[in-house]
KEKE-3310 file (N, C-alpha, C; in steps of 0.2 Angstrom, whole numbers, plus 5000, padded with zeros to 4 digits):
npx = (5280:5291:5292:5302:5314:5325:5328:5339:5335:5339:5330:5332:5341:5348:5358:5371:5375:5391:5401:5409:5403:5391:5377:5378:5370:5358:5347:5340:5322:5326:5338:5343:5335:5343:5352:5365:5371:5386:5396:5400:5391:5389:5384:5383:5379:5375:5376:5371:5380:5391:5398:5393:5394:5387:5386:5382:5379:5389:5399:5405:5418:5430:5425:5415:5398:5380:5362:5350:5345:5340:5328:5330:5321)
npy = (5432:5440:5449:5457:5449:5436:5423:5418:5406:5394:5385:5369:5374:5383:5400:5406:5421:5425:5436:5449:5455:5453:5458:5471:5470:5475:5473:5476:5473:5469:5471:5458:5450:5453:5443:5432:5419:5416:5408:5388:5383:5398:5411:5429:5447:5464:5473:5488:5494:5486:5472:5455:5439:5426:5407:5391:5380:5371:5374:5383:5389:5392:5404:5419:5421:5424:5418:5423:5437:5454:5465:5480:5495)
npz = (5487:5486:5474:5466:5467:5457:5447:5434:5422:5408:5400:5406:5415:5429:5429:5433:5442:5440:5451:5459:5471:5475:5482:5475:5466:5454:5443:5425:5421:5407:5404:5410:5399:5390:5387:5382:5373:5375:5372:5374:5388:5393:5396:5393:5398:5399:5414:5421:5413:5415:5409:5412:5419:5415:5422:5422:5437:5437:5428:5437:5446:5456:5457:5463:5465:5463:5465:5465:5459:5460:5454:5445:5450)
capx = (5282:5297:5291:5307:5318:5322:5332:5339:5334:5340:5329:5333:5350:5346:5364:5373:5379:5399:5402:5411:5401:5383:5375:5375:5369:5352:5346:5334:5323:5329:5344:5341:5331:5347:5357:5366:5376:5392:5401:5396:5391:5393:5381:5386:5376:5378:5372:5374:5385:5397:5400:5390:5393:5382:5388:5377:5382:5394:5406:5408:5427:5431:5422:5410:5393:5375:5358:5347:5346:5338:5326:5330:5316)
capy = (5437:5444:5450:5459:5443:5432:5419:5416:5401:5393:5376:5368:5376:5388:5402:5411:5428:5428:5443:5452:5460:5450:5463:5477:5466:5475:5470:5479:5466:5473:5467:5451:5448:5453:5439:5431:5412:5418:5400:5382:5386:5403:5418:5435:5453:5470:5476:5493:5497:5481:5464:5453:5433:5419:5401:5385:5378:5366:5377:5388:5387:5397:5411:5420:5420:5425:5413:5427:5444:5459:5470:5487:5502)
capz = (5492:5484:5467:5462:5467:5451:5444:5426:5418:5403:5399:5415:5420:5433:5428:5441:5439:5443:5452:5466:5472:5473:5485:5472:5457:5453:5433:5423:5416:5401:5403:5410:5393:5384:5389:5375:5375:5369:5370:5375:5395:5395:5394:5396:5395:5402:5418:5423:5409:5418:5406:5419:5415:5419:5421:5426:5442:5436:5426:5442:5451:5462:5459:5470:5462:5463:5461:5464:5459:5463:5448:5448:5448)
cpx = (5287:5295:5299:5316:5317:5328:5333:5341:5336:5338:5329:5337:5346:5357:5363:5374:5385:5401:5406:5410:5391:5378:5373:5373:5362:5354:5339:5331:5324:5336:5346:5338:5337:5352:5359:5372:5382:5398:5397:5397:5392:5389:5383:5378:5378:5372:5376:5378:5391:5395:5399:5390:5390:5384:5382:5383:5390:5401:5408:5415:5426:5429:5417:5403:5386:5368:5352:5347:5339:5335:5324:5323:5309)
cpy = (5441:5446:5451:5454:5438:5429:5417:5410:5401:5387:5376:5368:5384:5392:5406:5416:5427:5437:5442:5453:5458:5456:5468:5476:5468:5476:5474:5473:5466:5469:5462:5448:5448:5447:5434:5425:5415:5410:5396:5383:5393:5406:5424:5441:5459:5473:5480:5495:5491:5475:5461:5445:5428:5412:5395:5381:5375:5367:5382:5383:5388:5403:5413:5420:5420:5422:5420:5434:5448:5465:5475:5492:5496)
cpz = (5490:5476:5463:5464:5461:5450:5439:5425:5411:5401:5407:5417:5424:5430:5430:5438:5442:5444:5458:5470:5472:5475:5479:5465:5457:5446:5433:5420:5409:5397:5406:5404:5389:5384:5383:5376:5372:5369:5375:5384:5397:5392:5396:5394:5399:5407:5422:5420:5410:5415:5412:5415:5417:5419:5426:5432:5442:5430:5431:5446:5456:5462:5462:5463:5464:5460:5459:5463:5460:5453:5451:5445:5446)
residu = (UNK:UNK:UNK:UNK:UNK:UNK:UNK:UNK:UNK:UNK:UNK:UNK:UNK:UNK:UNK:UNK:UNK:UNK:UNK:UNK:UNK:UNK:UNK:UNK:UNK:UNK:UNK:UNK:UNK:UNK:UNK:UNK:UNK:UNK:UNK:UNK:UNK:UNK:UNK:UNK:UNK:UNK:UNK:UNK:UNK:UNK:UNK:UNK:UNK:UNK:UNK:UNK:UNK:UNK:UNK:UNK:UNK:UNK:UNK:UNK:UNK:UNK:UNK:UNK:UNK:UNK:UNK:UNK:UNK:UNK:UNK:UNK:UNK)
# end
C-alpha cells in the first residue's frame, strides 16, 4: 500500500537511520544502495548531501532514530 515507504536491511538487522530530524529524511534509492559498513555495527552514507548513519537497534542510545524512510521523486 505504500510503495515509496522502506526499510534498510542488513541480513537480518533491520538499521535505523539516526537523525534529528526523521520527518525530512527522504533517500534516493541511490543512495540507500550506497550504503557502506564503515565499522563493526555501523553504516553510514549520504543523503542529501548530509552524512546519514544507520545503527541496528541495539547499538542505539539515546538518539532519536528512523525505521522507515521515505524515497524521494
Amino acid at each position: 500500500q505504500h510503495p515509496a515507504t522502506v526499510a534498510l536491511l542488513c541480513g537480518p538487522l533491520v538499521l535505523f537511520a539516526i537523525t534529528g530530524d526523521a520527518a525530512a529524511l527522504q533517500a534516493r534509492r541511490s543512495e540507500l544502495l550506497a550504503v557502506r559498513q564503515t565499522a563493526r555495527g555501523r553504516w553510514e552514507t549520504s543523503i542529501s548531501s548530509v552524512p546519514t548513519t544507520f545503527l541496528p537497534y541495539v547499538a542505539i542510545g539515546e538518539e532519536q532514530y528512523s525505521t522507515c524512510l521515505t524515497l524521494a521523486g
